[in-house]
C-alpha positions as CSV (number, residue, x, y, z in Angstrom):
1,X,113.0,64.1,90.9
2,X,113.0,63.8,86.5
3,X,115.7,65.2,85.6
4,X,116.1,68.7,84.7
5,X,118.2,71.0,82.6
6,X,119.5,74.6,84.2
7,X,120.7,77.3,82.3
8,X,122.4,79.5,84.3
9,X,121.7,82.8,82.4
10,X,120.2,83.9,79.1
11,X,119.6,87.2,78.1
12,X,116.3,88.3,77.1
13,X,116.3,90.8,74.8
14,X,113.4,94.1,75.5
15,X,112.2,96.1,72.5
16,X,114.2,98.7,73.1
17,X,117.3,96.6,73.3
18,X,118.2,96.6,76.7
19,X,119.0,92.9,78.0
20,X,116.8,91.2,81.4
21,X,118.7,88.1,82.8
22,X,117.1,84.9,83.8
23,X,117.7,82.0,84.8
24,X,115.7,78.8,83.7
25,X,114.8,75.6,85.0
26,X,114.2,73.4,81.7
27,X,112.0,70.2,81.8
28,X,112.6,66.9,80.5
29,X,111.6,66.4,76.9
30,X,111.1,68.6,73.9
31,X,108.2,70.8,74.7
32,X,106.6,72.6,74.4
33,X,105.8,73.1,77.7
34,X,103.8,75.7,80.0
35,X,106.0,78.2,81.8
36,X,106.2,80.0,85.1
37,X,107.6,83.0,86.1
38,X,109.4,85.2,88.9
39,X,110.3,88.4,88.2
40,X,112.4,90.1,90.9
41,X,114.7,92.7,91.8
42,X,116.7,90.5,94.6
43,X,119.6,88.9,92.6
44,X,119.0,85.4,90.8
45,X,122.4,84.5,91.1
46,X,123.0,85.1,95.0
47,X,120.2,86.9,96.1
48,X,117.1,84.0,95.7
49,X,119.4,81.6,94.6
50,X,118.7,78.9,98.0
51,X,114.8,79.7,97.8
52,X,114.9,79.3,94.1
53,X,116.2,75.9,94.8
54,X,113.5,74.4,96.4
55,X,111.0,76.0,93.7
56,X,111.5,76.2,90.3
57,X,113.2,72.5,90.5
58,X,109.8,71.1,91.6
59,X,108.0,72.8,89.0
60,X,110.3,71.8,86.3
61,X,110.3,68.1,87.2
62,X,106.5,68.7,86.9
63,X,106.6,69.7,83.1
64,X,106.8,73.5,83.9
65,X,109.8,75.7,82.1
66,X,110.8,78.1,84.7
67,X,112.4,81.1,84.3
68,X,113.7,84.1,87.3
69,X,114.3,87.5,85.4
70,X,116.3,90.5,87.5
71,X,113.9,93.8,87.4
72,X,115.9,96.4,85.1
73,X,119.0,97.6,86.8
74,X,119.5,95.1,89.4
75,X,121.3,92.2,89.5
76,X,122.9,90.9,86.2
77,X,120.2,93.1,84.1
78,X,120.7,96.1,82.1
79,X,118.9,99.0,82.8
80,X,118.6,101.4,85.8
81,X,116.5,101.1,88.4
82,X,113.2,103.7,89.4
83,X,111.2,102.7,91.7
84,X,109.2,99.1,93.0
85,X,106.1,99.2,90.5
86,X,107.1,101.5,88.4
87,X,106.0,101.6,84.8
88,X,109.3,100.6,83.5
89,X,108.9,96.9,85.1
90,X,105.6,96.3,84.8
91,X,106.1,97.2,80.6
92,X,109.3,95.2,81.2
93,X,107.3,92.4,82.8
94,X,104.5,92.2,79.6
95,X,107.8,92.0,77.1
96,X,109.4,89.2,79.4
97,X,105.7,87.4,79.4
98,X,105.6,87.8,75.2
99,X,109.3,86.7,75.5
100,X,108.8,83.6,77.1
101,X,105.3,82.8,74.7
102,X,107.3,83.2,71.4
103,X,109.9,80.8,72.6
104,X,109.8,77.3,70.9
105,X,109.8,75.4,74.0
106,X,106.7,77.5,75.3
107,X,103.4,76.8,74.8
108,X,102.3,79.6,74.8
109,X,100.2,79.8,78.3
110,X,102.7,81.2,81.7
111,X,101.9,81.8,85.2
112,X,103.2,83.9,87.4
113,X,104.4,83.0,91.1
114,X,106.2,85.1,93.6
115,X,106.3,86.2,97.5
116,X,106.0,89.9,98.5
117,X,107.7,91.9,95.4
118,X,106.7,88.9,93.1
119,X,103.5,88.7,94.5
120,X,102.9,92.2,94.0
121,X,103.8,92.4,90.5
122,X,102.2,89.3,89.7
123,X,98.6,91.2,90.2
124,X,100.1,93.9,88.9
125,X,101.0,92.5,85.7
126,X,97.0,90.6,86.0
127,X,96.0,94.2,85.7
128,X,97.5,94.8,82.8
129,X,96.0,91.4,81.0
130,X,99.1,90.3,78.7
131,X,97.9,87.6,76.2
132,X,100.0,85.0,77.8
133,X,99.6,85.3,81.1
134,X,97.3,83.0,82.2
135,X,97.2,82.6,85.9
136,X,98.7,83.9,89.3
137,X,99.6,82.7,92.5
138,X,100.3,85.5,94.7
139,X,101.5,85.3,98.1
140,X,102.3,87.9,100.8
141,X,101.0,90.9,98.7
142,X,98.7,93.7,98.9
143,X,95.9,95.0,96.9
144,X,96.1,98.7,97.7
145,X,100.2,100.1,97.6
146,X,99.0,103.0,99.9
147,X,96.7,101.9,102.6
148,X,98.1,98.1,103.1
149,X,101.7,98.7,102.1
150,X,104.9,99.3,104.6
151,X,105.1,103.2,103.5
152,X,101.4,104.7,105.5
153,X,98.7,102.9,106.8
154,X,96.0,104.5,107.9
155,X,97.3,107.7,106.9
156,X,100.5,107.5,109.1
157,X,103.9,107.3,107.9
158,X,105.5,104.2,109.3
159,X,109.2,103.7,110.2
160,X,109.2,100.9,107.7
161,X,109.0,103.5,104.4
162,X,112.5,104.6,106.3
163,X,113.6,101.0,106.9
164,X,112.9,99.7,103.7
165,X,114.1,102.6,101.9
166,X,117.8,101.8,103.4
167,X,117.0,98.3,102.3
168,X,116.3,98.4,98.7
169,X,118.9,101.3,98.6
170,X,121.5,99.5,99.6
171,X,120.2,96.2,98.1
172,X,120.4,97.7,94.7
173,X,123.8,99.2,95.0
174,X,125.2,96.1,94.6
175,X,127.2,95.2,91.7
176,X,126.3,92.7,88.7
177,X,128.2,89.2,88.4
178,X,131.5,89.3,87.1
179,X,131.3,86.0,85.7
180,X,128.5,87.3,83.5
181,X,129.4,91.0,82.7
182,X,132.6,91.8,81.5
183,X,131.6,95.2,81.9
184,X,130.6,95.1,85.5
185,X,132.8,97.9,87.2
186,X,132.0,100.6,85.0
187,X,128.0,99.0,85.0
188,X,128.2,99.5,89.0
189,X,129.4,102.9,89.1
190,X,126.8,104.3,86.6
191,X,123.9,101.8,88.7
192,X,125.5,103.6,91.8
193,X,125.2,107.5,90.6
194,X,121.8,106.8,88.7
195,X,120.0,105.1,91.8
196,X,117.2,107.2,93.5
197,X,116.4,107.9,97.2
198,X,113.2,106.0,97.3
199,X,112.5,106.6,101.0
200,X,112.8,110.5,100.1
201,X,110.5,109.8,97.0
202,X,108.0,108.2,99.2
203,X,107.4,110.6,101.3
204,X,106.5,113.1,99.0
205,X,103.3,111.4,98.3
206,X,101.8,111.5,102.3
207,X,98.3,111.8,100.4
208,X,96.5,108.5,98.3
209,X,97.6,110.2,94.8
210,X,98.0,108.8,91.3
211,X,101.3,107.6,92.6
212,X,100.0,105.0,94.6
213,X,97.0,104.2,92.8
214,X,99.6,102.9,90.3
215,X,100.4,99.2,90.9
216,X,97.2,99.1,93.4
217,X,94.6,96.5,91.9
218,X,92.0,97.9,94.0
219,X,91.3,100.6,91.9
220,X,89.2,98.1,89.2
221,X,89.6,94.5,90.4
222,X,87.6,93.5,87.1
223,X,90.6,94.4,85.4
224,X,92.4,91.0,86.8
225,X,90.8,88.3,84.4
226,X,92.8,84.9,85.2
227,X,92.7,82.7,88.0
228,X,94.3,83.7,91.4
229,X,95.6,81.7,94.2
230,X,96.2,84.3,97.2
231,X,98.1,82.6,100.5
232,X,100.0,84.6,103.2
233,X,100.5,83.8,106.7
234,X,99.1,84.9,110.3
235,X,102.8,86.4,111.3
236,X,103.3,88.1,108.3
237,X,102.2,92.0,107.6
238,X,100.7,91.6,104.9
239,X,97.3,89.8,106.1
240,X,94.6,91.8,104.0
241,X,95.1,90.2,100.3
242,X,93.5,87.2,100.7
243,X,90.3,88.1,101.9
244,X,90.3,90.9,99.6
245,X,90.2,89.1,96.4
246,X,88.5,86.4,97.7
247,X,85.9,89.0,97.3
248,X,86.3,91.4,94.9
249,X,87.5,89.5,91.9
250,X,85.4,88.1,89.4
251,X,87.4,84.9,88.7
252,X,88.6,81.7,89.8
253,X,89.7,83.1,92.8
254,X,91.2,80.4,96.6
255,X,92.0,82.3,99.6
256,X,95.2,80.6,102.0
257,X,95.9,82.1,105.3
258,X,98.1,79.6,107.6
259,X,100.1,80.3,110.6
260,X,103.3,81.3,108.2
261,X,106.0,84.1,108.9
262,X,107.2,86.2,105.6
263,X,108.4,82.8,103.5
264,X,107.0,80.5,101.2
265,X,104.6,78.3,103.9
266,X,106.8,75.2,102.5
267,X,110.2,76.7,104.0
268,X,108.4,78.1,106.9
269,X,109.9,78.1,110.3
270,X,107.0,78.1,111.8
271,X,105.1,75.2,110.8
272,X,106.4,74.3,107.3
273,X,103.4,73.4,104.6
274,X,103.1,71.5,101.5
275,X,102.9,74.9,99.5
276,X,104.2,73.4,96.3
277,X,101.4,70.7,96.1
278,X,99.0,74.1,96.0
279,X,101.0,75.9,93.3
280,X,101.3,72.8,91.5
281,X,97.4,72.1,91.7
282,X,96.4,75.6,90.8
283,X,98.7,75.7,87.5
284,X,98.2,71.9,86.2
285,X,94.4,73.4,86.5
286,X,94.6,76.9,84.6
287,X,98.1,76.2,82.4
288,X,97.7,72.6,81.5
289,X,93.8,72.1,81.4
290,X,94.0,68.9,83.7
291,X,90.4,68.6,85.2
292,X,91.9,68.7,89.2
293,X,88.8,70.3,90.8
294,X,91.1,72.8,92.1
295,X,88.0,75.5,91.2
296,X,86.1,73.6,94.2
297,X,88.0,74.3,97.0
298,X,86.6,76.3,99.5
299,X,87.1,80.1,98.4
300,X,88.6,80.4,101.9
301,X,91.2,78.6,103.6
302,X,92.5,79.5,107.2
303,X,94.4,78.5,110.5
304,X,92.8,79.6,113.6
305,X,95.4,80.0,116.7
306,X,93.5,79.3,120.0
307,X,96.4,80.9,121.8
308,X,99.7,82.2,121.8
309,X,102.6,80.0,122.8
310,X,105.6,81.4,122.6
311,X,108.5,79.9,123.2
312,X,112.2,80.8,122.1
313,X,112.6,78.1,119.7
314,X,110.2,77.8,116.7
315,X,107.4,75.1,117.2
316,X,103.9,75.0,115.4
317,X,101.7,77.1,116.6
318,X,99.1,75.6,118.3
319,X,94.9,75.7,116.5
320,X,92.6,74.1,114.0
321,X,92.0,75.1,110.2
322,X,88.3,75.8,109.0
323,X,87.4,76.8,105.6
324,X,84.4,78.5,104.0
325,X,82.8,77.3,100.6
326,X,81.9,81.1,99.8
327,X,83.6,84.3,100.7
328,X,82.3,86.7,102.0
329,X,80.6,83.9,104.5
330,X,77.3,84.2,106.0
331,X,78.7,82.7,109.3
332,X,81.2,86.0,109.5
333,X,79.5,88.8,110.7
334,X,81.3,92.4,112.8
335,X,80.6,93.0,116.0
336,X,81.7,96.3,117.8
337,X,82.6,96.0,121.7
338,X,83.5,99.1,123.5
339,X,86.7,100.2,125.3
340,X,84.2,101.8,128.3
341,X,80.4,102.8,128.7
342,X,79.5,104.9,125.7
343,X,83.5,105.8,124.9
């Protein structure tokens, strides 16, 4: 691997002067150089820090500056914390993106990468069309928070919007590094009496309101105006994206479905994939211009399992990959078959 240059955390200062912390994963050389990003809430420091590892390293020996910002209020970043999606990030996440462009060792053009949450707000932040952001690759996400998110489906409340209340609650009670806040204690405290119940929060909005039309790129998929590569896997929840932009958006636009649990398919444990070949392919295409023909790859990518074998160790599941040039596909069609005669 070229070598790279880590800086373990640098403060990016917001408009209103609160402080985001990153972490970046410099390139070889003096620049400038295109940039990716992952904007979490999950801790760059412990949290991501193994996945991070076998990421942003790639991409930086690649010519790519990386750089992992904490969402407001969790981890090492200032702020407090409201809610996944909320406003505050997503306006956070367009200053980081003008952040990053203004730096001298940026040229100017950034991507945006990221699994579930990251993949959420990378759409999201699509949406909003910052200058810089040029193109997304979005993995494990949905287009619609309310109908193909883990608080209702369908119109029922599921036990995940309790679950993964008590997740993020606790998750973001955690305190900031010590090594990189002198202030941590008293940071902790105030993070601890300032945080909301999200699961409570939730479930005052049973009904598809402006709440969750927020963050949901459904509502006006011409909105999202770069490039989008969309992968997730067949033992993951969150199935629906791919095919959904695949056809709705109006852009350079490659659907991935493999046989993949909730992971990045290249630390799968499953049947691991070469995932950073793709990510690498899509942004050499959109941020550095390099004529790749990643554009002529079928619009839609997918594993088919012939059948289940399930065994208590994980081993590859078993079936054949297909692709269609166009999506939707003439050779997919519905077909209803009844439960009984008439019922």
């Amino acid at each position: 691997m070229a070598q790279i240059t880590i800086i373990e955390n640098e403060w990016i200062i917001l408009p209103d002067g609160r402080r985001l912390a990153a972490r970046i994963w410099m390139p070889k050389g003096i620049g400038p150089f295109p940039a990716i990003l992952e904007y979490l809430p999950y801790r760059k420091r412990d949290g991501t820090a193994p996945r991070d590892h076998t990421t942003h390293p790639v991409f930086a020996a690649a010519g790519y500056a990386c750089i992992r910002v904490d969402i407001a209020g969790t981890g090492d970043s200032d702020g407090m914390f409201d809610d996944e999606y909320s406003e505050q990030e997503l306006a956070d996440g367009e200053a980081v993106l003008a952040w990053i462009a203004a730096r001298d060792w940026c040229d100017g053009k950034i991507g945006m990468i990221g699994i579930s949450w990251g993949g959420f707000n990378g759409l999201q932040l699509a949406y909003r069309q910052p200058e810089a952001l040029k193109a997304v690759v979005s993995v494990a996400s949905t287009t619609d928070r309310y109908a193909d998110d883990i608080h209702f489906m369908g119109g029922c409340l599921l036990s995940d919007n309790v679950n993964w209340g008590g997740q993020l609650f606790t998750n973001q009670s955690r305190p900031p590094d010590p090594a990189l806040r002198p202030d941590w204690r008293d940071f902790w405290v105030e993070r601890m009496e300032n945080l909301p119940f999200m699961a409570a929060d939730w479930l005052e909005h049973p009904l598809r309101d402006d709440f969750w039309k927020h963050g949901s790129v459904c509502e006006d998929y011409g909105r999202i105006q770069v490039p989008v590569l969309t992968t997730t896997g067949w033992a993951d929840a969150y199935v629906n994206a791919p095919s959904q932009l695949a056809e709705h958006l109006n852009v350079p636009v490659k659907a991935l479905v493999g046989p993949w649990e909730h992971r990045y398919a290249h630390i799968s444990r499953l049947d691991a994939s070469d995932f950073l070949s793709e990510v690498l392919g899509w942004f050499d295409r959109w941020l550095k211009g390099e004529e790749n023909g990643a554009e002529d790859l079928p619009d839609y990518r997918v594993f088919i399992q012939e059948h289940f074998n399930p065994t208590q160790a994980n081993r590859p599941p078993i079936g054949r990959w297909v692709a269609e040039t166009n999506w939707p596909s003439p050779h997919v069609s519905g077909r209803t078959v009844w439960l009984g005669d008439g019922q």
